[in-house]
N, C-alpha and C positions, 0 to 999 in steps of 0.2 A: 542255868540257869540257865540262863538264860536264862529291851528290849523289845518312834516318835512322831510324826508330829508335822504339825501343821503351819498356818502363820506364825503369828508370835506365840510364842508359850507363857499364856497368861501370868503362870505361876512364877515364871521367872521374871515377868516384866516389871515388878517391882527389886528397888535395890537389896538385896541380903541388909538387914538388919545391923545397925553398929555392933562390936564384938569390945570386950572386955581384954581382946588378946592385943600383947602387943603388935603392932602392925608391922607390915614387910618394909623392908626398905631397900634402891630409896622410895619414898613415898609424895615425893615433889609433887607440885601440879603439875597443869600443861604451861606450855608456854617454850619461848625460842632457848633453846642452848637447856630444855630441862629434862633432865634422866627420866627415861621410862620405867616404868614401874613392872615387876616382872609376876605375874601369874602362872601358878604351875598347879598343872590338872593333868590327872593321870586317869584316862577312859576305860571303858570295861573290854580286856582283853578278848575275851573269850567269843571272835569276831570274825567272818572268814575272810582270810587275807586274797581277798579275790585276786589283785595283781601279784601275789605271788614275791612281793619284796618288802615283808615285814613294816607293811601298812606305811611305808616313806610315801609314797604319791598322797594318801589319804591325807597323812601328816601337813605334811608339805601346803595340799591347795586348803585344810582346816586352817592352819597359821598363816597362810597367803589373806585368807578372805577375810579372817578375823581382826586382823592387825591394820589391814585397810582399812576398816570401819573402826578402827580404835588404835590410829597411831601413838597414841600414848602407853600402849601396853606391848610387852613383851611375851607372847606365850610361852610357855615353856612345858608342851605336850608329848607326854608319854600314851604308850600304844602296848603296855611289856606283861607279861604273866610273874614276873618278876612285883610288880604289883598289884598280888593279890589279895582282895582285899573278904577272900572265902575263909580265909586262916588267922584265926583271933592273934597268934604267935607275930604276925607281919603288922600288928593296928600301931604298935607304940611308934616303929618307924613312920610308918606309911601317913599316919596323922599327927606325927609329933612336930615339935617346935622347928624341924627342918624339911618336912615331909611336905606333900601336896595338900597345895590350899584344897582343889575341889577334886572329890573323888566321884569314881562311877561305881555306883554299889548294888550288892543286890539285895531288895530289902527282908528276904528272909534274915538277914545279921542285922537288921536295922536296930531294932530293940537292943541286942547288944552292947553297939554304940553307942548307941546311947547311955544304958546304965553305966557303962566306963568312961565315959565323958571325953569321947573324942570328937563328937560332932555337935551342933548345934543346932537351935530350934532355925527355920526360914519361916518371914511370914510373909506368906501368901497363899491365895487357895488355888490351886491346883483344878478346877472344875474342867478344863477341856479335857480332862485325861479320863480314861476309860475308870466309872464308877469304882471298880477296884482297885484299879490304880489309885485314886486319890484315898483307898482306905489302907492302901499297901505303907502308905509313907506316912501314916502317922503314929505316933506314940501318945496315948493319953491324950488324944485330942489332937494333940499339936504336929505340924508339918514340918518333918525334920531332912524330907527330899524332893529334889524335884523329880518325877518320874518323866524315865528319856524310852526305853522297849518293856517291853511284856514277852512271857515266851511261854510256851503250853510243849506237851508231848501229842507227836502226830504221828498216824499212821499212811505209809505212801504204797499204791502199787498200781499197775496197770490195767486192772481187771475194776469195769467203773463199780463194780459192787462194791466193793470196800467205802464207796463214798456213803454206804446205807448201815454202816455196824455201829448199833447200841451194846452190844457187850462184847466180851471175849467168845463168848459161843459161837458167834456170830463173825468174827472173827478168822475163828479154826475152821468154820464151815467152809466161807468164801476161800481159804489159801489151800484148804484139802483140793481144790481140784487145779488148783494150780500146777504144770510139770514137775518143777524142781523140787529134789527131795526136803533143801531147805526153805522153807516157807517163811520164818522174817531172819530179821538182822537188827540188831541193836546191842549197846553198850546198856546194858541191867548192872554194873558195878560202882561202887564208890561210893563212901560215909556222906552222901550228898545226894546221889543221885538214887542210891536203893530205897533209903528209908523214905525219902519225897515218893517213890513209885508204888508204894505201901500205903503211904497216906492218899494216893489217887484214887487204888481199888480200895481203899475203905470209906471213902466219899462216895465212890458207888456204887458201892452195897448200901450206905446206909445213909449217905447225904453228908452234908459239909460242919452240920452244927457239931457234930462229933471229933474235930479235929484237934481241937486244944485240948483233950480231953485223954486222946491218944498221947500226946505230947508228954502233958504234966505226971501222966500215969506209965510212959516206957519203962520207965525204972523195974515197976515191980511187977508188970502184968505180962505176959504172952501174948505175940500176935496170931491177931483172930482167925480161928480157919477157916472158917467161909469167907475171908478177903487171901487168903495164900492159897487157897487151891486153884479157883480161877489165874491168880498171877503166874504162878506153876505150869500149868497148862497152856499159857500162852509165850512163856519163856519156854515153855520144853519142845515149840513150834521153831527154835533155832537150830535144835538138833541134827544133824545129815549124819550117816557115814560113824553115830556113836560118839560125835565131836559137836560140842556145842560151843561152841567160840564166847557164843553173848552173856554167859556164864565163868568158864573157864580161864577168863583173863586175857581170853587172845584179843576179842577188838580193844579191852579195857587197857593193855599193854600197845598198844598199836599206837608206833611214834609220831606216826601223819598223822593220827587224830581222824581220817576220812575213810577207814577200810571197811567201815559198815554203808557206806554211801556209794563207793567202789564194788564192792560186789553187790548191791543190788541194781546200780544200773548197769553191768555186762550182764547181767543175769542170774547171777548164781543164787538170787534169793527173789522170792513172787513178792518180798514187804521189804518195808524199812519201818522202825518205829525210833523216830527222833525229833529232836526240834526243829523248826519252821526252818532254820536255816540249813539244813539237811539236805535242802532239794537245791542249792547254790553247788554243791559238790556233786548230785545225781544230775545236775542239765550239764555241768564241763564235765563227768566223766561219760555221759550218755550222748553228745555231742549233740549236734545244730538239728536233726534230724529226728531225734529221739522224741515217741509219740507221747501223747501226754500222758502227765502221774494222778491218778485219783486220790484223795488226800480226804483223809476225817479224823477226828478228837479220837488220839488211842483210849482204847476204852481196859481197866485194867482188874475189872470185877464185873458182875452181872448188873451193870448200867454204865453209865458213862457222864461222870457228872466235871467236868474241867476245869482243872486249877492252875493256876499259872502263875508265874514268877514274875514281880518288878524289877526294875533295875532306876536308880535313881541317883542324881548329882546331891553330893552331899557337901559342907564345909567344914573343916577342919573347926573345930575348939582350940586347937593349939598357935595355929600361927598365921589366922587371917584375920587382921583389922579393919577398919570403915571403908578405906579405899580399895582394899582387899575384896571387901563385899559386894561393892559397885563394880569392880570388874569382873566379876565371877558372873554376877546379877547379867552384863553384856556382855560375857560368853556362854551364857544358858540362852540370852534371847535369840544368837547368831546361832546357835547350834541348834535352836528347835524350830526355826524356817520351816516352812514347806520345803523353802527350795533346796534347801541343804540337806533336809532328812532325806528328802528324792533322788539326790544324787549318792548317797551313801549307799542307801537299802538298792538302790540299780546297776552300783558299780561301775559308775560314772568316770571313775579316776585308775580304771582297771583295765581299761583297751579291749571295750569289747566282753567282757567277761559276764556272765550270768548273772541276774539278780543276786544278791547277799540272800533275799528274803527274812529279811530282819523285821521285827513288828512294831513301829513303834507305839507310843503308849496315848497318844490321844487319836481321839475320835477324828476330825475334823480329815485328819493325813489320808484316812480311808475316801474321803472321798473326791481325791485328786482325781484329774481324767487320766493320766498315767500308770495310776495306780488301780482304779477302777478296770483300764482294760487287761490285765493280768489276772485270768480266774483263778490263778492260787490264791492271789490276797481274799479277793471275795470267804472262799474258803476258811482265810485262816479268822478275817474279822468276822466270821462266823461265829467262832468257837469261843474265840476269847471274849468276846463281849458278853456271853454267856454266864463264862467261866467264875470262881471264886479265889482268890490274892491267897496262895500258901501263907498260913502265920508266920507276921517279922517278932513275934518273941516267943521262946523258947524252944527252937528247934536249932541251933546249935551246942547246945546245952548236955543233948539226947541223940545226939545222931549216931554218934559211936555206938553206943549201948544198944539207941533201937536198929542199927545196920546188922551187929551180932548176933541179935534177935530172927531181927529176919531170914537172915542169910541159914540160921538153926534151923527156922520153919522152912526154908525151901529147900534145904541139906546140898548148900553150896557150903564147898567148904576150900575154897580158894583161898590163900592169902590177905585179899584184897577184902575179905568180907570180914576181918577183924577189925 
C-alpha cells in the first residue's frame, strides 16, 4: 500500500460527527487544574524510518506541535506494524472499546470496516483531495475517511528511456540493453501485493471498468492469459545467474525491507519496480552524488493504465465520543498543513536524510515551491492524478484465492504464494 496535503484539509476542518459510543475519559473541559483528555491514533506504519530510530524524532516533534496547538489534549501516538490494520484478525483489538480512537487505513479494507461496524461515517467532503481519492473513502455515498497518501507502483532506472514506456514490451526492450544480467528488482510476493499486481495488468489490457468484476468472479474463473503472460515476462526480467529473487522469496524474506532498493542502486540491477517511496532508500544507499533516477507508472500488461492505493484517518465505532471527535477533527487539521506534510515527505526530522517521497493525497501539496522543485514529485503527480482508486470493497475477501490463482498462472510455487 501504500499515501497529503496542503493548507488545511478541508475534509477534516469540520468536527467528526457526535458518536453514539461512550466517550473517553476524563472528558472535562478546559480550564485551570482540568485533566486533559487523551487521544490515541495509531498512523500507517508502513513508512520509511528515514532517521533510522523507529520514527521517535517523527513522534516526538508530531506530539510536540500538536499539543501546543491543543493543550488540552494528550496525544497518545503509535508509529508500530504491531498495528496493522491490513489483517481483518488485528480490527477487534485495534478498534475496540480500548483500542485507537483514529486509525490510518488503507482503503482497500475500507468497505470491510465498515460492514463489521468498526468505523464510522465522517461528514465532510473531502474535495481537495485527488478526484480518486475522495472516491477511495467512500462507502454507498458516505465518507467514512479522511484521505492523508495515495501510492502507485513505479518503475526507476538510470537510462532516461524508461521515462517513455507504455507497456511491458517496451519495458524488456529498454533494460535488454542495459549491462547487467539482471535487468529489475522488485518484491512480486504477498496475498496483497500479487493479486493488486494482476488487477494492474488487467486494467491494461483491458481498462478499469473490469475490476469489480475480476473481484466478485475470483472464486470460480482463472486468471486471464493475455494479462499473465506480459506479467511473466517482465517478472522473468529479474532473473540473473538462474536465481530470480523477486520471485523466490528472497527480497520477499528480506528483514530490512530495502534489499531491492540496495541492489539497484550499487548496481546490480538497470530497474527497480516499486512504490514512490522506493527512491528514499535508492538516494541514501546511492549516496549524495548519485546521477538522477528516470521514474514512469510501471506498466504490467500491454498498456499502462495506474491504479493506486488510499490511505486514510478513520474513527473508531467503539470508543470515541463527541469530544473524542473534536479532537481527532484537530488532529487531522494539524496533520494535513502544508507545513507538516512538508516536513514529513522531506525528512525534516531525519538529519539530513533523503526525501521519504511519500504522496500525499491532495492536490493543492503538489504545488508547493519545495515540492515543485523536486522533478521526482512532478513525475509521480503525474501518474496518480491519472490513475484509478484499487476497489475498497471486496478485495480482501478474494486475495487468498486470487493470489493462489495467480501464483498457478505464473508457476511460482514458493510458500508465500498460498
Amino acid at each position: 500500500m501504500r499515501r497529503n496535503l496542503s493548507a488545511v484539509l478541508v475534509m477534516l476542518a469540520l468536527p467528526w460527527a457526535a458518536s453514539q459510543q461512550t466517550p473517553r475519559t476524563p472528558q472535562q473541559g478546559a480550564g485551570p487544574g482540568a485533566a486533559r483528555r487523551t487521544l490515541s491514533v495509531a498512523l500507517f506504519p508502513w513508512l520509511p524510518d528515514a532517521g533510522g530510530d523507529d520514527f521517535k524524532a517523527m513522534k516526538a516533534r508530531i506530539k510536540k506541535e500538536f499539543e501546543s496547538a491543543n493543550p488540552d489534549v494528550l496525544l497518545n501516538l503509535e508509529i508500530t506494524t504491531a498495528k496493522d490494520a491490513y489483517q481483518p484478525d488485528t480490527w477487534a483489538e485495534l478498534f475496540g472499546p480500548s483500542g485507537s480512537n483514529v486509525v490510518e487505513v488503507d482503503s482497500i479494507v475500507l468497505g470491510d470496516l465498515v460492514k463489521a461496524g468498526y468505523i464510522r461515517p465522517v461528514p465532510y467532503d473531502p474535495a481537495d483531495a485527488f478526484p480518486e481519492a475522495q472516491k477511495a473513502v467512500r462507502i454507498d455515498g458516505v465518507v467514512y475517511a479522511a484521505p492523508t497518501w495515495v501510492c502507485s507502483t513505479f518503475i526507476f532506472s538510470q537510462d532516461p528511456a524508461i521515462a517513455t514506456v507504455k507497456t511491458v514490451a517496451d519495458v524488456i526492450q529498454i533494460l535488454s540493453k542495459a549491462p547487467q544480467q539482471r535487468k529489475t528488482v522488485a518484491d512480486f510476493l504477498g496475498s496483497f501485493t500479487l493479486p493488486a499486481l494482476y488487477l494492474k495488468g488487467y486494467a491494461d489490457m483491458y481498462g478499469y471498468a473490469g475490476l469489480p468484476a475480476v473481484l466478485a468472479n475470483a472464486a470460480t474463473t482463472t486468471p486471464d492469459p493475455k494479462v499473465i503472460k506480459p506479467m511473466h515476462d517482465l517478472m522473468d526480467d529479474c532473473t540473473a545467474a538462474g536465481q530470480n529473487p523477486c520471485l523466490d522469496a528472497t527480497y520477499h524474506n528480506d528483514a530490512t525491507g530495502v534489499a531491492t532498493a540496495k541492489d539497484y542502486a550499487e548496481g546490480r540491477s538497470a530497474s527497480l519496480i516499486g512504490y514512490s517511496e522506493r527512491l528514499h532508500h535508492v538516494r541514501k544507499f546511492g549516496g549524495a552524488g548519485r546521477a538522477r533516477d528516470y521514474i514512469a507508472g510501471a506498466p504490467f500488461s500491454e498498456g499502462n493504465a495506474p491504479l493506486i492505493w488510499v490511505d486514510g484517518l478513520v474513527i473508531s465505532a467503539k470508543n470515541c465520543g463527541t469530544l473524542c471527535q473534536a479532537d481527532a477533527a484537530a488532529f487531522g487539521r494539524y496533520l494535513n498543513l502544508t507545513s507538516t506534510r512538508r516536513w514529513i515527505t522531506f525528512s525534516d526530522d531525519a538529519n539530513g536524510a533523503p526525501p521519504r517521497y511519500l504522496l500525499p493525497a491532495q492536490v493543492a501539496y503538489y504545488a508547493d515551491a519545495k515540492v515543485k522543485a523536486d522533478s521526482s514529485y512532478s513525475v509521480f503527480e503525474g501518474v496518480i492524478s491519472h490513475g484509478k482508486a484499487y476497489p475498497n470493497q471486496g478485495y480482501p475477501a478474494v486475495r487468498k484465492i486470487l493470489t493462489k490463482k495467480v501464483c498457478n498462472a505464473l508457476k511460482i510455487t514458493v510458500a508465500k504464494c498460498d
